[in-house]
C-alpha positions as CSV (number, residue, x, y, z in Angstrom):
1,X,-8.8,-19.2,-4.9
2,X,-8.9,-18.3,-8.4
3,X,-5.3,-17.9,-10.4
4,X,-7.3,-13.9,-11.6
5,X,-8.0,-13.6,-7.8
6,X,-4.7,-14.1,-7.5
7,X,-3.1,-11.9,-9.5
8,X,-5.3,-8.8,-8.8
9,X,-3.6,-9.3,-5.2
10,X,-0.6,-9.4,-6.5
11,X,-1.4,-6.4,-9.4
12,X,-3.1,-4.9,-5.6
13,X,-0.1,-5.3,-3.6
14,X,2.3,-3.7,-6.7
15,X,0.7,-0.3,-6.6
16,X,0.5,0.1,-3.3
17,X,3.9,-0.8,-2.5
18,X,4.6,2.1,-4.7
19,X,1.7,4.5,-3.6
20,X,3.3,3.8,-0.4
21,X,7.2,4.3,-1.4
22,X,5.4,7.7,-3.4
23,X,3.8,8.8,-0.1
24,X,6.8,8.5,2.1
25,X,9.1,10.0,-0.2
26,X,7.0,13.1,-0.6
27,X,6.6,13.3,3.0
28,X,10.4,12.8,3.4
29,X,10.9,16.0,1.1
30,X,8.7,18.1,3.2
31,X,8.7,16.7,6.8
32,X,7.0,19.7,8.2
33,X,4.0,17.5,6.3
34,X,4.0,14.3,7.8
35,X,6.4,11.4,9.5
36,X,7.8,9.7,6.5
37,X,7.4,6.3,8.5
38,X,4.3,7.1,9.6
39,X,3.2,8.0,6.2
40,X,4.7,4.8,4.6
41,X,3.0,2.4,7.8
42,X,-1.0,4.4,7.0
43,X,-0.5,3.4,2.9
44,X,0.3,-0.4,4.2
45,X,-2.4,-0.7,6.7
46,X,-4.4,0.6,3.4
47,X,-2.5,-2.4,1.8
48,X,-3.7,-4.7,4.2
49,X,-7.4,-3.1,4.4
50,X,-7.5,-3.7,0.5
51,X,-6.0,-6.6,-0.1
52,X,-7.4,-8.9,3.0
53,X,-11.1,-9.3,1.5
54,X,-9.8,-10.5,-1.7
55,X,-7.4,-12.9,-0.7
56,X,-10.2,-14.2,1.9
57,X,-12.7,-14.2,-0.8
């Protein structure tokens, strides 16, 4: 794997993480939205649905 492979996983996995902390802690300020955990769990399967081909490629 290629070190620019590499670090678009890593730039990948950065901005998820905080999509994902973003996501539960707008559904944590209006729960009548969404399950905070459940919120934060769909955004890192996303993660994992993103990341996974590039990291295997």
């Amino acid at each position: 794997m290629s070190s620019s492979a590499l670090l678009l996983a890593l730039l990948l996995v950065l901005v998820a993480a905080l999509v994902a902390g973003q996501l539960s802690y707008v559904a944590y300020r209006h729960p009548a939205a969404a399950t905070p955990m459940l919120v934060g769990l769909a955004a890192v399967t996303v993660l994992v649905a993103v990341v996974m081909p590039v990291v295997v490629r």
